[in-house]
N, C-alpha and C positions, 0 to 999 in steps of 0.2 A: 740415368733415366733416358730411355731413348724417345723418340720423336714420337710413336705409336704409343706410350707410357704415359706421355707429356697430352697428349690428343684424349686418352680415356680418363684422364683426370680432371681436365679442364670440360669434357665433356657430365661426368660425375658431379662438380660440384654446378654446375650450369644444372643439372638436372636437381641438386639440392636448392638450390636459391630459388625454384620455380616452387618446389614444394612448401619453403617456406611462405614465400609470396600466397599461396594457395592458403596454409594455413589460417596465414594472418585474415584474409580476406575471409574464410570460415568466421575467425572470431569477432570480427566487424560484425560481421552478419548476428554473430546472439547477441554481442553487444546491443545492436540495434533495437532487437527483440526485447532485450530484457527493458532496455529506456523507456521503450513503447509500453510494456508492462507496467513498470515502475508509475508511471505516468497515466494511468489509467487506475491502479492502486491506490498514488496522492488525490485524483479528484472522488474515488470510493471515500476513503475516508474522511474527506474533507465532505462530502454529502453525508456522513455517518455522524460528522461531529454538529452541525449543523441540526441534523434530526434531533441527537441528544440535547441538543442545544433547548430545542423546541419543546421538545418532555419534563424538560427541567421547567421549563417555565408551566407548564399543566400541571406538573406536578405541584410544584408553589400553587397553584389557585388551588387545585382540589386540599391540598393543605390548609390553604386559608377556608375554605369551605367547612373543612372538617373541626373547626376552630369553630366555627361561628353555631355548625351542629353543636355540638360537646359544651357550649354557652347554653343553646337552646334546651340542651338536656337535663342540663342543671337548671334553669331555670324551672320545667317540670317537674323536675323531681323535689324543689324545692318548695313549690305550692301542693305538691300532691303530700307534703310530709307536713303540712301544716293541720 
Protein backbone atom coordinates (compact mmCIF):
# COMPACT_ATOMS: atom_id res chain seq x y z
CA UNK A 1 0.00 0.00 0.00
CA UNK A 2 1.76 3.11 -0.94
CA UNK A 3 1.67 6.41 0.93
CA UNK A 4 -1.01 8.10 -1.60
CA UNK A 5 -3.31 4.59 -0.83
CA UNK A 6 -2.59 5.03 2.88
CA UNK A 7 -3.64 9.16 2.49
CA UNK A 8 -7.05 8.15 0.53
CA UNK A 9 -8.06 5.64 3.05
CA UNK A 10 -7.50 7.53 6.08
CA UNK A 11 -9.04 10.22 4.39
CA UNK A 12 -12.24 7.86 3.44
CA UNK A 13 -12.96 6.60 6.51
CA UNK A 14 -12.37 10.42 8.31
CA UNK A 15 -15.11 11.17 5.77
CA UNK A 16 -17.11 7.97 7.17
CA UNK A 17 -16.87 8.75 10.89
CA UNK A 18 -18.23 12.29 10.10
CA UNK A 19 -21.30 10.79 8.34
CA UNK A 20 -21.85 8.82 11.10
CA UNK A 21 -21.41 11.39 13.64
CA UNK A 22 -24.04 13.27 11.21
CA UNK A 23 -26.27 10.46 11.43
CA UNK A 24 -26.42 9.99 14.98
CA UNK A 25 -27.00 13.68 15.54
CA UNK A 26 -30.15 13.22 12.91
CA UNK A 27 -31.48 10.48 15.19
CA UNK A 28 -31.18 12.65 18.44
CA UNK A 29 -32.95 15.03 16.85
CA UNK A 30 -36.33 12.63 16.25
CA UNK A 31 -35.57 11.17 19.30
CA UNK A 32 -35.98 14.42 20.80
CA UNK A 33 -39.13 14.99 18.77
CA UNK A 34 -40.86 11.97 19.46
CA UNK A 35 -40.17 12.43 23.72
CA UNK A 36 -41.63 15.91 23.19
CA UNK A 37 -44.54 14.03 21.45
CA UNK A 38 -44.71 11.31 23.67
CA UNK A 39 -45.05 13.81 26.45
CA UNK A 40 -47.64 15.88 25.26
CA UNK A 41 -49.73 12.37 24.32
CA UNK A 42 -49.15 11.20 28.41
CA UNK A 43 -50.61 14.64 29.51
CA UNK A 44 -53.69 14.11 26.45
CA UNK A 45 -54.59 11.11 27.97
CA UNK A 46 -54.11 11.75 31.44
CA UNK A 47 -56.82 14.95 30.81
CA UNK A 48 -58.82 12.20 28.72
CA UNK A 49 -58.94 9.98 31.87
CA UNK A 50 -59.67 12.55 34.15
CA UNK A 51 -62.80 13.71 31.90
CA UNK A 52 -63.87 9.97 31.85
CA UNK A 53 -63.27 10.02 35.24
CA UNK A 54 -65.87 13.05 35.64
CA UNK A 55 -68.68 11.18 33.38
CA UNK A 56 -68.45 8.32 35.34
CA UNK A 57 -69.40 10.20 38.24
CA UNK A 58 -72.63 12.05 36.14
CA UNK A 59 -73.36 9.09 34.96
CA UNK A 60 -73.73 7.50 38.71
CA UNK A 61 -76.10 10.49 39.56
CA UNK A 62 -78.22 10.41 36.53
CA UNK A 63 -78.39 6.61 37.37
CA UNK A 64 -79.43 7.28 40.80
CA UNK A 65 -81.89 9.82 39.40
CA UNK A 66 -83.19 7.29 37.05
CA UNK A 67 -83.74 5.04 40.11
CA UNK A 68 -85.69 7.25 42.15
CA UNK A 69 -87.78 8.16 38.56
CA UNK A 70 -88.79 4.25 38.00
CA UNK A 71 -89.80 4.32 42.21
CA UNK A 72 -91.72 7.30 41.16
CA UNK A 73 -93.30 5.33 38.40
CA UNK A 74 -94.43 2.68 40.12
CA UNK A 75 -95.61 4.44 42.64
CA UNK A 76 -98.13 5.90 39.77
CA UNK A 77 -98.80 3.33 38.31
CA UNK A 78 -99.71 1.66 41.44
CA UNK A 79 -102.46 4.22 42.69
CA UNK A 80 -103.58 4.61 39.14
CA UNK A 81 -104.31 0.55 39.11
CA UNK A 82 -106.25 0.81 42.16
Amino acid sequence: MTATDLERKVRQLDHDVSAIYTMIFDVQGTQKRHTNRFDELQSDIVALGQRAAGLEGRMEGLDGRMEGLEVKLDQVLELLRR
